[in-house]
C-alpha positions as CSV (number, residue, x, y, z in Angstrom):
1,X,139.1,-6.0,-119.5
2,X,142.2,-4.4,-117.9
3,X,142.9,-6.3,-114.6
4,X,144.1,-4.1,-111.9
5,X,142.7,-5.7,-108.5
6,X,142.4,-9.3,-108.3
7,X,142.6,-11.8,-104.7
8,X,142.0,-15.2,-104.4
9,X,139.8,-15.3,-101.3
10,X,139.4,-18.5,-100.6
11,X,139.0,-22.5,-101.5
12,X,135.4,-23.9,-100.8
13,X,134.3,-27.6,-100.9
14,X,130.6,-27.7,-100.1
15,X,128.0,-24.6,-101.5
16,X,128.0,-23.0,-97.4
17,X,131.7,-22.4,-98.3
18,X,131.0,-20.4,-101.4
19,X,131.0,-16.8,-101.8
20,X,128.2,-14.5,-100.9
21,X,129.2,-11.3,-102.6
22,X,126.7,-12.6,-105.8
23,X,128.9,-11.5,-108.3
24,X,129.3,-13.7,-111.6
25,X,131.1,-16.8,-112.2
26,X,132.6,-18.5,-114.4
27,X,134.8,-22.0,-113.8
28,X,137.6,-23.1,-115.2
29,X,137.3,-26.8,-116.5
30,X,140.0,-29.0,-117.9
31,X,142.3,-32.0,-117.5
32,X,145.2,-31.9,-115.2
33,X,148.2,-30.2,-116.7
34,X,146.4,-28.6,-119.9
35,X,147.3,-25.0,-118.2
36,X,144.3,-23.9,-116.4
37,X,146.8,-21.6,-113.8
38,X,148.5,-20.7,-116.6
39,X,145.0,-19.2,-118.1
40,X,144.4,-17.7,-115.6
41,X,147.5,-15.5,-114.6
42,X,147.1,-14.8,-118.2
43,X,144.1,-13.3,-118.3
44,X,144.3,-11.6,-114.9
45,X,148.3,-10.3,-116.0
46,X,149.6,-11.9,-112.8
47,X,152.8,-14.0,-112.6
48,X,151.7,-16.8,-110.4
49,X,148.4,-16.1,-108.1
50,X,147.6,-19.3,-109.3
51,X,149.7,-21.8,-108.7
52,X,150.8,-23.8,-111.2
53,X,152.1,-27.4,-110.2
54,X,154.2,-29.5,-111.5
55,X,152.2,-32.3,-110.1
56,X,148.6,-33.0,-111.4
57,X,146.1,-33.5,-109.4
58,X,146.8,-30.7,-107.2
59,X,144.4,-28.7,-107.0
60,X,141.7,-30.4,-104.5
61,X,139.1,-27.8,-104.1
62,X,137.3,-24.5,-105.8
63,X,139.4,-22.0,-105.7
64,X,137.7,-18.5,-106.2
65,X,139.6,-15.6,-108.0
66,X,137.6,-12.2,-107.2
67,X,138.3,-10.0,-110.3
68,X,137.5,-6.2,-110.2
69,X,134.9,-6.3,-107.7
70,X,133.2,-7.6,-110.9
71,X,132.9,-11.2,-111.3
72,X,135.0,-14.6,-110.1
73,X,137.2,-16.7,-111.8
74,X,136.6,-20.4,-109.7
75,X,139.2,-23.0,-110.3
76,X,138.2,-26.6,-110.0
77,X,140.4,-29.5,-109.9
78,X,141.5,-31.5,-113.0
79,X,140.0,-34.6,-114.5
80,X,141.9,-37.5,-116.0
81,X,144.9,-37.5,-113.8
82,X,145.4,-41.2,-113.3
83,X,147.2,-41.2,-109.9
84,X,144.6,-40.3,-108.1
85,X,142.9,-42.8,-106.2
86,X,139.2,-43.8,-107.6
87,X,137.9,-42.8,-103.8
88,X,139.5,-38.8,-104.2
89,X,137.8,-38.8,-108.5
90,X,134.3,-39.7,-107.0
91,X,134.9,-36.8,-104.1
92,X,136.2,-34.0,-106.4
93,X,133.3,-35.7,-109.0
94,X,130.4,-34.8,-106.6
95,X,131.9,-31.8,-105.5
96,X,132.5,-30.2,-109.1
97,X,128.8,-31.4,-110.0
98,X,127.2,-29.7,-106.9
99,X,128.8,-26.8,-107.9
100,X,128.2,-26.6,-111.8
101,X,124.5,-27.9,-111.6
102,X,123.5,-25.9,-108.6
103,X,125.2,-22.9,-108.5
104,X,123.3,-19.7,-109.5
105,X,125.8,-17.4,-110.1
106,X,127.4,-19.5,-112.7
107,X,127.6,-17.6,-116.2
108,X,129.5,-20.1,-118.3
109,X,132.3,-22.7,-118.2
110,X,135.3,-22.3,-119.4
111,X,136.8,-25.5,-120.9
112,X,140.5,-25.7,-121.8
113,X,141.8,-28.1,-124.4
114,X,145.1,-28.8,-125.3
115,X,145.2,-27.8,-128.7
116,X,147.8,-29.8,-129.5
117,X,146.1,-33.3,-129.1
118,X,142.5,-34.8,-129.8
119,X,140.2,-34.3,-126.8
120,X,140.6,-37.3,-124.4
121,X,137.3,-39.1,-123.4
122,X,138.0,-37.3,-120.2
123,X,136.8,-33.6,-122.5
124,X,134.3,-35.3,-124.4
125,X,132.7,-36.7,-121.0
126,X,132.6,-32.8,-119.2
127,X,131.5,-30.9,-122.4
128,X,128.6,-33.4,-122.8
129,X,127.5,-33.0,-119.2
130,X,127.9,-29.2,-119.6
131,X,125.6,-29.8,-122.6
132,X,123.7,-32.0,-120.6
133,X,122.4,-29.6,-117.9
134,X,122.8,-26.6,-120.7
135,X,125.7,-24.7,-118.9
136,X,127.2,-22.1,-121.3
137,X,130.5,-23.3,-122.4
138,X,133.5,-21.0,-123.6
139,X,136.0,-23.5,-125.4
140,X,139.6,-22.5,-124.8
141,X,142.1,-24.0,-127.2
142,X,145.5,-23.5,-125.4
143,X,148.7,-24.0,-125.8
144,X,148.4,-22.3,-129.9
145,X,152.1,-21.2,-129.6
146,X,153.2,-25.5,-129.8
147,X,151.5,-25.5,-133.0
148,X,152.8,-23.9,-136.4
149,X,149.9,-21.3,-137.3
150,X,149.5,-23.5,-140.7
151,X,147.9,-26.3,-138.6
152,X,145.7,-24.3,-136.8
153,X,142.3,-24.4,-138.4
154,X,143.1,-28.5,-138.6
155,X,143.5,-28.8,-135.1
156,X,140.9,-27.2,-134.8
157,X,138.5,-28.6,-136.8
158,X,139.6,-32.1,-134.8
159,X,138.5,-31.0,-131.8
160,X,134.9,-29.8,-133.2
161,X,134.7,-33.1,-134.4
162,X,135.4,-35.0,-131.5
163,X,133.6,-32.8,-129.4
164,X,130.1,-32.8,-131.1
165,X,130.5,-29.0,-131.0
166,X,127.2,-27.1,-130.2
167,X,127.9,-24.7,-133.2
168,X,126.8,-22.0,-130.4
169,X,129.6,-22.4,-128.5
170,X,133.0,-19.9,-129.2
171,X,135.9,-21.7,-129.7
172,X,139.0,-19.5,-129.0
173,X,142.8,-20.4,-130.0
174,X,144.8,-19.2,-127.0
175,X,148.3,-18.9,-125.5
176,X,149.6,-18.4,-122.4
177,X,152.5,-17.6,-123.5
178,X,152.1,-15.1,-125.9
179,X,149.0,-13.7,-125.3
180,X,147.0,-15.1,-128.2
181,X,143.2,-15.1,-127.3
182,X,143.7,-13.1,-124.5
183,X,141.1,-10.2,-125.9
184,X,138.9,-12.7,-127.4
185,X,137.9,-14.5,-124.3
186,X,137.4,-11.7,-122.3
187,X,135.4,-10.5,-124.8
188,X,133.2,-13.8,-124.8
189,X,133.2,-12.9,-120.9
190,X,132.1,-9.7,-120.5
191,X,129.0,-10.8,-123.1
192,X,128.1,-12.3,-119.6
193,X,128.5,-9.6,-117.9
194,X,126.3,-7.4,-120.0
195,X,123.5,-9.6,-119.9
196,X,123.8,-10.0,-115.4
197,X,123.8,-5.9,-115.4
198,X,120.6,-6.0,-118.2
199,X,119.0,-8.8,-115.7
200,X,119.9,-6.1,-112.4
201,X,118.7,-3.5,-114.5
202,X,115.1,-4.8,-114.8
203,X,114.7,-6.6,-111.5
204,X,114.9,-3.0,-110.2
205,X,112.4,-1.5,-112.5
């Protein structure tokens, strides 16, 4: 997809907050720091519309990105940042599950792993409840330009094996940096968005 018009509208904390345009979604899960903004302004060619912080833990609410007039990327806060207090974890907890469980515009999530390192309990513990409550789940692998390409398929292979991977599930290798992936996970996307035109399609018949 060639990104041309993209705002971020606004930050929501309870489902009266959300959107009501009814355009797809698709969140953006991960641990703080493993380059969710990053993502992002990567996929959507922008410099910094999302911020990215050089403290974790930032991000305290769902952010929505409108793309195109076309779907929504929704940005939800980090897990596994130690610092913050057990009382804010249990808040953002509820809030992300409210959203991920209950929200009906939700195509898919899109999980980021550092490919770098073995996914924490943290990543095991969020793709299992994705699998849980049978979320689609697009599997990011970031940060590809750290590791020599020789190392690649190891990597991985590590985090299919720590994950449990549903063998359904893509599994991209991506960089921010250089682009890698970029075309594959807007393909895996717009697979999404096919199928919600399809669904508009016969709803209207």
């Amino acid at each position: 997809m060639k990104v041309h018009n993209v705002d971020m509208i606004m930050s929501a904390v309870k489902p009266e907050q959300y959107p009501e345009e009814g355009y797809p979604e698709f969140a953006l899960a991960g641990r703080s720091n493993v380059g969710k903004s990053s993502f992002i302004n990567r996929m959507i060619g922008r410099k910094a519309l999302a911020r990215i912080s050089a403290k974790p833990g930032k991000t305290q609410t769902l952010n929505f990105y409108k793309i195109e007039e076309q779907l929504f990327f929704v940005d939800v806060p980090g897990y596994g940042y130690a610092k913050v207090s057990k009382k804010e974890r249990e808040a953002w907890g509820k809030m992300i599950e409210t959203y991920l469980v209950a929200r009906r515009q939700l195509k898919a999530v899109i999980q980021i792993i550092d490919l770098r390192h073995e996914p924490s309990d943290e990543d095991c513990m969020m793709y299992d409840f994705l699998k849980h409550y049978n979320i689609p789940t697009i599997l990011i692998a970031t940060k590809a330009d750290k590791v020599k390409k020789g190392k690649w398929d190891h990597h991985l292979k590590i985090i299919r094996n720590v994950l449990d991977k549903d063998p359904n599930d893509p599994i991209i290798l991506f960089s921010s940096e250089t682009g890698k992936g970029f075309d594959e996970a807007w393909a895996e996307i717009e697979k999404y968005l096919v199928v919600d035109e399809e669904e508009i399609t016969t709803e209207e018949l």
